[in-house]
N, C-alpha and C positions, 0 to 999 in steps of 0.2 A: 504494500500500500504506500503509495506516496502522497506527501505532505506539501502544498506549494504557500509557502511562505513569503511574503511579501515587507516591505520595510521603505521608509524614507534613507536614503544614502548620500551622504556626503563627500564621501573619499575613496580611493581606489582600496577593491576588494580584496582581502586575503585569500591566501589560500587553506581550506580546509581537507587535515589530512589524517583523517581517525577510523581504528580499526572497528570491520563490521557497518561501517555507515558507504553508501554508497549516494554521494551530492554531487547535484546541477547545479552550476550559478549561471544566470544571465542578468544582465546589465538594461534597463528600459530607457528611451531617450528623457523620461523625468527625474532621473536619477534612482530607479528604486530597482533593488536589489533582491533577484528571485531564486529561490531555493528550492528546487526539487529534493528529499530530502527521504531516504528509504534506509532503516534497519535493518541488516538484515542477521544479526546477531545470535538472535533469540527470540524463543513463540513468547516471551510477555511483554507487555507494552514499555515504551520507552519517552523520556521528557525532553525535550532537547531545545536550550536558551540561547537566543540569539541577540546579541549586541549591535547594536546598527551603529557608526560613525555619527557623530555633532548631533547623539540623541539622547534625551534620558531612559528612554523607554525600550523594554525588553519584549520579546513576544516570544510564548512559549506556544510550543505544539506537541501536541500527545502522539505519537508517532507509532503507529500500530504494526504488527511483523511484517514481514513479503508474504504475500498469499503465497498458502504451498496448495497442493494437490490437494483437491477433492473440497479445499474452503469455498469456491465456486463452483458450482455441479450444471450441465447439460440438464433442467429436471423433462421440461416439455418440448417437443416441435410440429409443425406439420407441415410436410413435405407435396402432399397434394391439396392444397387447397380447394373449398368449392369456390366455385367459378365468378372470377368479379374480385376476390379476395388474395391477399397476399403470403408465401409462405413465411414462418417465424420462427426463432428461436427461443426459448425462456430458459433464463439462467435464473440459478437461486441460489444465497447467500447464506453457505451455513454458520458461519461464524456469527458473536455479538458483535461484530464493529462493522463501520458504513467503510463502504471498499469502493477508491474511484478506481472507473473502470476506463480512465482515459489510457491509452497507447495498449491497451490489451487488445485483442482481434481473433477472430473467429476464423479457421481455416478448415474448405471442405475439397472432397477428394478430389478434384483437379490440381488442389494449391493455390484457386484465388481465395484471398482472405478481405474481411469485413473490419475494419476498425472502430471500436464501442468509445464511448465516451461518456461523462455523466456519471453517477455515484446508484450503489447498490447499496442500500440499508441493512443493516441485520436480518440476519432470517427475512430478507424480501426477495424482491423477484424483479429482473430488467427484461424487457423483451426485445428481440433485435429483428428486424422484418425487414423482408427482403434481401437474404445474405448475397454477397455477392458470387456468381458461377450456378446460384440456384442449386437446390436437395432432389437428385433426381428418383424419383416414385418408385423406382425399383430397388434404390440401395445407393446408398452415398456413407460419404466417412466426416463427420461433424468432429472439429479441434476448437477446443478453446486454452488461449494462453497469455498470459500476462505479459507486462514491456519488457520485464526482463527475457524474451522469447522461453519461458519456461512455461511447459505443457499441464495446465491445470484439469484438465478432466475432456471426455470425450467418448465417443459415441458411433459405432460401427452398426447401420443398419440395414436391411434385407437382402440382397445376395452381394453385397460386400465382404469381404474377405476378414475371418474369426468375424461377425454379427453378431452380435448379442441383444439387437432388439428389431423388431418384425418391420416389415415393412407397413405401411399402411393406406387405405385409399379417402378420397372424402369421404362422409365428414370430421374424420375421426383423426386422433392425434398417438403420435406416439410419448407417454411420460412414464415416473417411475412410479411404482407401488409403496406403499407401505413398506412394503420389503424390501424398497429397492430395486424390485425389478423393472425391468423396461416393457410395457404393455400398451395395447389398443386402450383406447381411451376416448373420451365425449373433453373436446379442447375447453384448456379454462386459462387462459393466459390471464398473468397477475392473478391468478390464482391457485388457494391450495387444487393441487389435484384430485378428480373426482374418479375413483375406479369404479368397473363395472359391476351391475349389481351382480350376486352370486348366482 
């Protein structure tokens, strides 16, 4: 998860050079001083205070870990849409902390990829619509990954190669079960998932 920190700046930047943190600085033509700002340390959260030049004032930001694998989950999609309608992706947020999901990107089996942007809430849900290369109805390979190009979670479905979840046609979606599984489903985007009755 990155941190973009901002500040009034007076004087030429230092250099920031500490283990486990990995920082962006750029420079804005008003003078202010922008700090991309990622821990990647350790899974509990971390403080980090920032002194700005010719200021009194500190600004503190709570700096939350690097998502790892499976803190973001593939939960729903639908790959044929009914007619008129666009295919989509829903991701969901298992962790308690808001995760920006700017320079992360979705990649499906051709290798074009979709760039997200915008913040996923705890335990919420983002929807991404209209991936780019399009989910083809027989089987495609759904990637999602973070800026740092590290693979958070993903999704091999109908005659795709190891599948692990079914193909599907309108009007139905593929998401996961209670259990985790990957199943036909009645689509609830931005929402909890609805499985079938028994």
């Amino acid at each position: 998860l990155s941190v973009l920190v901002s500040m009034p700046f007076g004087a030429s930047a230092a250099n920031i050079n500490l283990t486990n943190w990995q920082v962006t600085a750029s420079e804005g033509d008003s003078h202010q001083l922008s700090l991309a700002v990622e821990y990647l340390g350790s899974n509990e959260q971390a403080t980090v205070s920032v002194d700005a030049p010719d200021t009194t004032d500190d600004i503190e930001s709570v700096v939350a870990p690097a998502a790892q694998p499976g803190d973001v989950t593939i939960n729903e999609f639908v790959s044929d849409p009914i007619t008129g309608q666009d295919e989509w992706v829903e991701l969901y947020n298992n962790t308690e902390n808001e995760i920006n999901l700017t320079g992360w990107y979705l990649m499906e089996g051709s290798g074009k990829t979709t760039q997200l942007e915008g913040n996923i809430g705890p335990e919420g849900y983002a929807i991404v619509t209209k991936p780019k290369g399009s989910l083809n109805n027989s089987g495609d390979l759904i990637q999602l990954y973070n800026p740092l190009d590290t693979w958070i979670d993903g999704i091999a479905y109908g005659n795709w190669n190891n599948a692990t979840a079914p193909a599907v046609s309108d009007p139905f979606s593929v998401g996961r079960s209670a259990n985790n599984d990957l199943i036909e489903m009645e689509p609830t985007p931005g929402e909890v998932n609805r499985e079938p009755a028994a």
